[in-house]
Kinemage of the C-alpha trace (Angstrom):
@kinemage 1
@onewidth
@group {chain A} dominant
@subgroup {mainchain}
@vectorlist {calphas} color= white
{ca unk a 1} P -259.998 -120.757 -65.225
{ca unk a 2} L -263.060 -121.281 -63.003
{ca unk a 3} L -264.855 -120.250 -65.861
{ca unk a 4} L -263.672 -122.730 -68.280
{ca unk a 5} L -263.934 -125.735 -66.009
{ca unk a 6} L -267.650 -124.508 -65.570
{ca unk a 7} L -267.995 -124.100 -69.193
{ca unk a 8} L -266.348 -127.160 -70.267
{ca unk a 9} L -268.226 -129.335 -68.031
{ca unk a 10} L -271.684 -127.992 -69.052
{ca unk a 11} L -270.510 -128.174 -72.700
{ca unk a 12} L -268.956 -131.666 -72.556
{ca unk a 13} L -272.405 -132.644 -70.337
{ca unk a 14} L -274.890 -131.386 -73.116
{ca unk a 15} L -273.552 -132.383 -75.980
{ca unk a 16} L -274.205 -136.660 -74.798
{ca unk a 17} L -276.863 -135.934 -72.771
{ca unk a 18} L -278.848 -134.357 -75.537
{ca unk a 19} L -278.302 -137.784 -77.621
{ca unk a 20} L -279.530 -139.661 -74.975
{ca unk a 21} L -282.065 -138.069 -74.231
{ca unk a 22} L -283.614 -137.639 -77.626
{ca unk a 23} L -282.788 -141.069 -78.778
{ca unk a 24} L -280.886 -139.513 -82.120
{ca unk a 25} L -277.930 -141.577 -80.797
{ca unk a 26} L -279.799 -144.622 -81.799
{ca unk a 27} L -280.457 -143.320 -85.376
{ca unk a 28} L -276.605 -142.467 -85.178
{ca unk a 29} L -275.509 -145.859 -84.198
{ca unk a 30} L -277.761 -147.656 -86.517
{ca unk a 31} L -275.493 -146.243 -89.115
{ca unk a 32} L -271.800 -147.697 -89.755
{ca unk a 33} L -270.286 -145.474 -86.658
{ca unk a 34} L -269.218 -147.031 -83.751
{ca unk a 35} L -269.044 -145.367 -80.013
{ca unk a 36} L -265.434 -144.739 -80.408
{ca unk a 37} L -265.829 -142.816 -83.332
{ca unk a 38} L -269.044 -141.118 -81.946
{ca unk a 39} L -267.325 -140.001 -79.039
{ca unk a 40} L -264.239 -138.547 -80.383
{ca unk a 41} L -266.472 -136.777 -82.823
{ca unk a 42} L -268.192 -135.064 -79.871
{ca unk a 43} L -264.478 -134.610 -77.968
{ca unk a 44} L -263.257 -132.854 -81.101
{ca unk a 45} L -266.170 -130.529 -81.389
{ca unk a 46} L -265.577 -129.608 -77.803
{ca unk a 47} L -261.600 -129.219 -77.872
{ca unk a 48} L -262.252 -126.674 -81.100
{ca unk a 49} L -264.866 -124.630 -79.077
{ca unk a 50} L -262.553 -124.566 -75.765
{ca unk a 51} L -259.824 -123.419 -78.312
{ca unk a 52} L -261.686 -120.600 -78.897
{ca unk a 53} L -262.395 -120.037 -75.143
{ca unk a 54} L -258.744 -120.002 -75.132
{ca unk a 55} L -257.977 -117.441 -77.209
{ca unk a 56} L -260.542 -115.498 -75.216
{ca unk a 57} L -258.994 -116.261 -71.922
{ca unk a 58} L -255.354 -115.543 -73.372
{ca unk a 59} L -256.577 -111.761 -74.345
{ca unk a 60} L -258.747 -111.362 -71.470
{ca unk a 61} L -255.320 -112.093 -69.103
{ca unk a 62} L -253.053 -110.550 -71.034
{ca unk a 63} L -254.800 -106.832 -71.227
{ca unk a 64} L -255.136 -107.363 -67.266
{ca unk a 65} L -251.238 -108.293 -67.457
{ca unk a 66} L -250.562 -105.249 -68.984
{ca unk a 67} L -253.102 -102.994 -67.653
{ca unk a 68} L -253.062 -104.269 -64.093
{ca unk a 69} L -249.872 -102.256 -63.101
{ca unk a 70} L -249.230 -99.532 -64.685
{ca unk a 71} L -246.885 -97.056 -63.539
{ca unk a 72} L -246.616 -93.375 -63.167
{ca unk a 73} L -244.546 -92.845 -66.406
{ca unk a 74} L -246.287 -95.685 -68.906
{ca unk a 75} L -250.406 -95.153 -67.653
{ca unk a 76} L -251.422 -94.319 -71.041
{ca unk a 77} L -249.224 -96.192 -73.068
{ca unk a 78} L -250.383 -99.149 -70.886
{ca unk a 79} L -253.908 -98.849 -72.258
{ca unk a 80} L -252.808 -99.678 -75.759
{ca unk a 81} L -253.759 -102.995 -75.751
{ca unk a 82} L -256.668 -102.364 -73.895
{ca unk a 83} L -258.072 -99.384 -76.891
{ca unk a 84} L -257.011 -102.127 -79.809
{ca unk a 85} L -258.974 -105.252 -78.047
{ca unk a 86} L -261.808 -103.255 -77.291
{ca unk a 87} L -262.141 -101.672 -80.227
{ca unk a 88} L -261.934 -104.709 -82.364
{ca unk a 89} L -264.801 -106.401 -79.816
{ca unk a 90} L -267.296 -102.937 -80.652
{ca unk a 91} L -266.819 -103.671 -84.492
{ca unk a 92} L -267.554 -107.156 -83.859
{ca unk a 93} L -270.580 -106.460 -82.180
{ca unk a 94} L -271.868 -104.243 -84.781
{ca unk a 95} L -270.809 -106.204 -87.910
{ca unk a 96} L -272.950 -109.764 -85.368
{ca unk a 97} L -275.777 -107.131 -85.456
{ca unk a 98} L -275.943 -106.202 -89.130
{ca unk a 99} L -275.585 -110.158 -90.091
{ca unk a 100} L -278.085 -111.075 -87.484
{ca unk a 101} L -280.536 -108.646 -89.223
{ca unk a 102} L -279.444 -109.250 -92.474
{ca unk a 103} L -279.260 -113.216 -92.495
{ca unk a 104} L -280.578 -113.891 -89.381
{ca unk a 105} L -277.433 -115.064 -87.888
{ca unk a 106} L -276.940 -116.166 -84.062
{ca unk a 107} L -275.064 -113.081 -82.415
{ca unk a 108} L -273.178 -114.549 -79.406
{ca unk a 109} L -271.825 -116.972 -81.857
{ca unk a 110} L -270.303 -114.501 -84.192
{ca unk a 111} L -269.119 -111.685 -80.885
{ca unk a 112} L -267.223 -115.180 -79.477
{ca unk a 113} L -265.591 -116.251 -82.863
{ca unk a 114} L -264.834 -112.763 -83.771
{ca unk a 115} L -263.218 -112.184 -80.540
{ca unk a 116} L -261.253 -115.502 -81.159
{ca unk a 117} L -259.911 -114.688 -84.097
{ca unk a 118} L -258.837 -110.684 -83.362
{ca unk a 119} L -257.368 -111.483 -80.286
{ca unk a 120} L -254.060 -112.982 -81.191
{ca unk a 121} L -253.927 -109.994 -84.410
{ca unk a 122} L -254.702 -107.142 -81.254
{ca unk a 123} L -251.657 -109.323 -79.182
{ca unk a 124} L -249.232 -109.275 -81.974
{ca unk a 125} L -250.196 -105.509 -83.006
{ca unk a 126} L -249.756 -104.143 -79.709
{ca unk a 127} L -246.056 -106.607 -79.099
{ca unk a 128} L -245.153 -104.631 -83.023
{ca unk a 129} L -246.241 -101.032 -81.602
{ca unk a 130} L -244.152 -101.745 -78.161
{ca unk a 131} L -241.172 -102.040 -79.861
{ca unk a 132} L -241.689 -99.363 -82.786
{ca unk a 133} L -243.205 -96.971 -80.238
{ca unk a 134} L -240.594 -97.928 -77.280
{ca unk a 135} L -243.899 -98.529 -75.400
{ca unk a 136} L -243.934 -99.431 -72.171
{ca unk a 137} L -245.122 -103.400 -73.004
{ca unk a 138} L -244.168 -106.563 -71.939
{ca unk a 139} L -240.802 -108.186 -74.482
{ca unk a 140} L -241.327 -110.873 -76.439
{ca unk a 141} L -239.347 -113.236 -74.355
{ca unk a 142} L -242.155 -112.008 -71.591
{ca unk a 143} L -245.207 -113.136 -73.978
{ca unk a 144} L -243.660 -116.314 -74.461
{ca unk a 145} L -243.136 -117.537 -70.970
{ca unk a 146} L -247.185 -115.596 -70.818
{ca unk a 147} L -248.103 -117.903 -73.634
{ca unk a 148} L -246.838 -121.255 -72.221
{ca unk a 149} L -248.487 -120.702 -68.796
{ca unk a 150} L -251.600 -120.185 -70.550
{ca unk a 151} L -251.034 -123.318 -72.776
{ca unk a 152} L -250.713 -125.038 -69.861
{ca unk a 153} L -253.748 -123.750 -68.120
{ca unk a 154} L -256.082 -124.470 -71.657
{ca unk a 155} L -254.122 -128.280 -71.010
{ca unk a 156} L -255.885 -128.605 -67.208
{ca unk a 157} L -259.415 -127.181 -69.200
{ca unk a 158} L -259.080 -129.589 -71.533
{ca unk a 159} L -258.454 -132.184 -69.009
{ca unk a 160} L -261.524 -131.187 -66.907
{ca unk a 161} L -263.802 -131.487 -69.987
{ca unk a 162} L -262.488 -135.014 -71.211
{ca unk a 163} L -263.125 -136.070 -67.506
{ca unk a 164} L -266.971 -133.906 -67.584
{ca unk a 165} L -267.559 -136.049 -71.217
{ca unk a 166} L -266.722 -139.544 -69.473
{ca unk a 167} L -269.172 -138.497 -66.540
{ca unk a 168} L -271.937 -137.410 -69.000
{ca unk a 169} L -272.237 -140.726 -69.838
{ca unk a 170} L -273.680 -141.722 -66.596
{ca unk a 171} L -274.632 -137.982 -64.297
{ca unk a 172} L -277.057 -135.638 -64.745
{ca unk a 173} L -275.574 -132.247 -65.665
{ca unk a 174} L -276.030 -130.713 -62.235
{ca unk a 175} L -273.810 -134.082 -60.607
{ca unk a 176} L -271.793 -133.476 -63.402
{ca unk a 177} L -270.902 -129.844 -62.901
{ca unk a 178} L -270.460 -130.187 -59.569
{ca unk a 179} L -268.307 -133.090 -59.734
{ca unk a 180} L -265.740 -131.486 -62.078
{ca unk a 181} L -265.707 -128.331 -59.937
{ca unk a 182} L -265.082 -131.300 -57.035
{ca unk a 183} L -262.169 -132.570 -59.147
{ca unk a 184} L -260.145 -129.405 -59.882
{ca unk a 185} L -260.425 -128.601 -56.588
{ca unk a 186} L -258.742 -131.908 -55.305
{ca unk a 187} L -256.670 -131.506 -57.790
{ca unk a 188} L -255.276 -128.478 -57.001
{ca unk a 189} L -254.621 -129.955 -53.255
{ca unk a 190} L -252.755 -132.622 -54.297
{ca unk a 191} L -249.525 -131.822 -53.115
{ca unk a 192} L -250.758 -130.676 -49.603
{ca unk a 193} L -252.278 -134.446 -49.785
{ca unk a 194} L -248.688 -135.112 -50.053
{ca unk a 195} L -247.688 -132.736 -47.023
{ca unk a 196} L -249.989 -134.307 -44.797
{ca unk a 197} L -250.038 -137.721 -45.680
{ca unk a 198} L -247.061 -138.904 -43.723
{ca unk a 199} L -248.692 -137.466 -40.644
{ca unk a 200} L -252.030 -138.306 -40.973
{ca unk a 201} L -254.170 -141.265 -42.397
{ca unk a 202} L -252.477 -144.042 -45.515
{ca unk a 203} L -255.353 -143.383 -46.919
{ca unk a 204} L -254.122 -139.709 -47.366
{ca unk a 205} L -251.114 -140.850 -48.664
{ca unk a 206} L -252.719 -143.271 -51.499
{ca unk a 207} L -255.103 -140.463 -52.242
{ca unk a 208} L -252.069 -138.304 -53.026
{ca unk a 209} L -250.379 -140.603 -55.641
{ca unk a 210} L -253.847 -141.138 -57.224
{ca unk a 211} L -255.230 -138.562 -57.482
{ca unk a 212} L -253.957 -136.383 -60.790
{ca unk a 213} L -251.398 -133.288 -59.765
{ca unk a 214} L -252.850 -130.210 -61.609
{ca unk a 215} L -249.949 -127.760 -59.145
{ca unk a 216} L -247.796 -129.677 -63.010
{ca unk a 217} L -250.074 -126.562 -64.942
{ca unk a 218} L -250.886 -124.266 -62.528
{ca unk a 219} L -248.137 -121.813 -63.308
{ca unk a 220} L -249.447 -118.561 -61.803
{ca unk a 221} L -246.372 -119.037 -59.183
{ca unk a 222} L -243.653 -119.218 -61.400
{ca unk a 223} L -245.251 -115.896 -62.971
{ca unk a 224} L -245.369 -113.962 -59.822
{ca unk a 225} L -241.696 -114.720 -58.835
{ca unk a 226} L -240.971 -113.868 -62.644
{ca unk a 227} L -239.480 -116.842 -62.876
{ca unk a 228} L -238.650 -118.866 -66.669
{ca unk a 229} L -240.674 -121.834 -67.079
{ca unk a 230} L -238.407 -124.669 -68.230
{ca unk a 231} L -239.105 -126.425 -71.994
{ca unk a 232} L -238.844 -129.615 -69.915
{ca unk a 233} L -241.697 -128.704 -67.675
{ca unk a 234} L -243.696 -127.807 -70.002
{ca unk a 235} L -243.341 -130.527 -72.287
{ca unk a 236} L -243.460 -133.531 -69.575
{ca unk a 237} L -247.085 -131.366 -67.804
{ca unk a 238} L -248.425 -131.306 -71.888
{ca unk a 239} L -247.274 -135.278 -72.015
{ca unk a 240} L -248.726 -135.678 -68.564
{ca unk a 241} L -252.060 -134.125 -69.598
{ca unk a 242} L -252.735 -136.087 -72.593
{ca unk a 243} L -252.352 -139.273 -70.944
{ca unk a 244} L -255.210 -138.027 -68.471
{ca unk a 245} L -257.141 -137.169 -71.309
{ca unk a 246} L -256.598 -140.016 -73.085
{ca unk a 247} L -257.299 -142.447 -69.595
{ca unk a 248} L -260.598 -139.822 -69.225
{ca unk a 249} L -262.007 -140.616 -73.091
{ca unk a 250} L -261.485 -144.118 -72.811
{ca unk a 251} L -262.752 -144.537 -69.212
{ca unk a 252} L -265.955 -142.796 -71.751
{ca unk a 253} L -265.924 -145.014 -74.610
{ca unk a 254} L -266.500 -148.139 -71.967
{ca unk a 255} L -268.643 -146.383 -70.202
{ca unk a 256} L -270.978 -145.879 -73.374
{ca unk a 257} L -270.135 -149.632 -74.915
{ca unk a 258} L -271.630 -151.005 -71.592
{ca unk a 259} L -275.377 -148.851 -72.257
{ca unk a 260} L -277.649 -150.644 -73.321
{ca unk a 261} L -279.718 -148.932 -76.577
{ca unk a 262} L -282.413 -150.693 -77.471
């Protein structure tokens, strides 16, 4: 997750920065495209790379779900999904190589995409063989409640990145960085804000109700005490974290609309 936030942030960062910096945003806006429709353009290219980030993160957690515990009867079976995800990544590699020498393609590209795209087909492959094979593997009913916690944690990435894009419009990408890495962390400390607040300073308290709750997608404790996470939850933390985004992108678009160009 640390990852993403630092990835999303430089990503979101870039992407305006670059614009700004080279002046192509004035050969962009001299055209008939306004700033809103120049900035959701850039927040749509970076949602569809942190999906594939996501996909990434999803089989990078779930082989260390499976793999992380094994016992004494299940230790090879367990490795399953670990042989199929690795394997796929080594053929990936290989086939990035030959098209990089071939057509001169960009390599880390191709290894990321690929490894996008096989990870759900090495999921659902090794979910088929668990119950064909009566391997040891988590149940489908597991994978799902697995699947919305990680929905939920690709929700607080995407969150951090709308919030790194509205910053990029005024930090450098160092502030910026460092900033978002400021923000998750208050985030996440929101509801001992909460705790302390009646015993310490108001301003503790008004911090606490301002601040946005990310403990709403941070669902590694309802994992651990392999407890179900509700539909409810999960749909009022998704509604919760597109109004963020949405506050985020348009705190951007004014931010942008009060530059001045020329």
């Amino acid at each position: 997750m640390i990852g993403g936030v630092i990835f999303a942030s430089l990503l979101s960062t870039a992407l305006i920065q670059r614009d700004l910096q080279r002046k192509t945003l004035l050969t962009i806006l001299s055209r008939p495209v306004g700033i809103p429709t120049y900035y959701f353009g850039k927040w749509i290219g970076i949602a569809g790379l942190l999906l594939h980030f996501w996909f990434v993160m999803v089989g990078v957690c779930w082989t260390a779900m499976v793999i992380g515990t094994p016992d004494t009867n299940g230790t090879v079976h367990n490795f399953l999904p670990l042989i199929v995800l690795g394997s796929g990544l080594l053929l990936i590699s290989i086939l990035a190589l030959a098209l990089n020498y071939t057509f001169d393609t960009p390599i880390v590209s191709f290894i990321f995409t690929g490894w996008a795209i096989w990870t759900p087909v090495s999921i659902f492959a090794g979910l088929l063989l668990s119950s064909t094979f009566k391997l040891p593997l988590p149940s489908i009913a597991a994978f799902g409640q697995f699947l919305m916690a990680s929905l939920l944690v690709g929700a607080m990435i995407l969150v951090v990145a709308s919030f790194a894009m509205a910053l990029s419009t005024v930090t450098s990408p160092v502030a910026n960085t460092v900033l978002c890495l400021l923000f998750l962390l208050l985030s996440l400390m929101t509801p001992g804000l909460e705790s302390m607040a009646s015993q310490s300073h108001p301003w503790l308290e008004m911090a606490a109700k301002v601040l946005p709750d990310f403990h709403l997608l941070w669902t590694a404790d309802w994992l651990s005490l392999e407890r179900s996470i509700p539909l409810e939850h999960i749909a009022g933390s998704l509604l919760y974290s597109m109004s963020l985004i949405a506050s985020f992108s348009f705190m951007g678009v004014h931010a942008m609309m009060r530059k001045e160009f020329s």
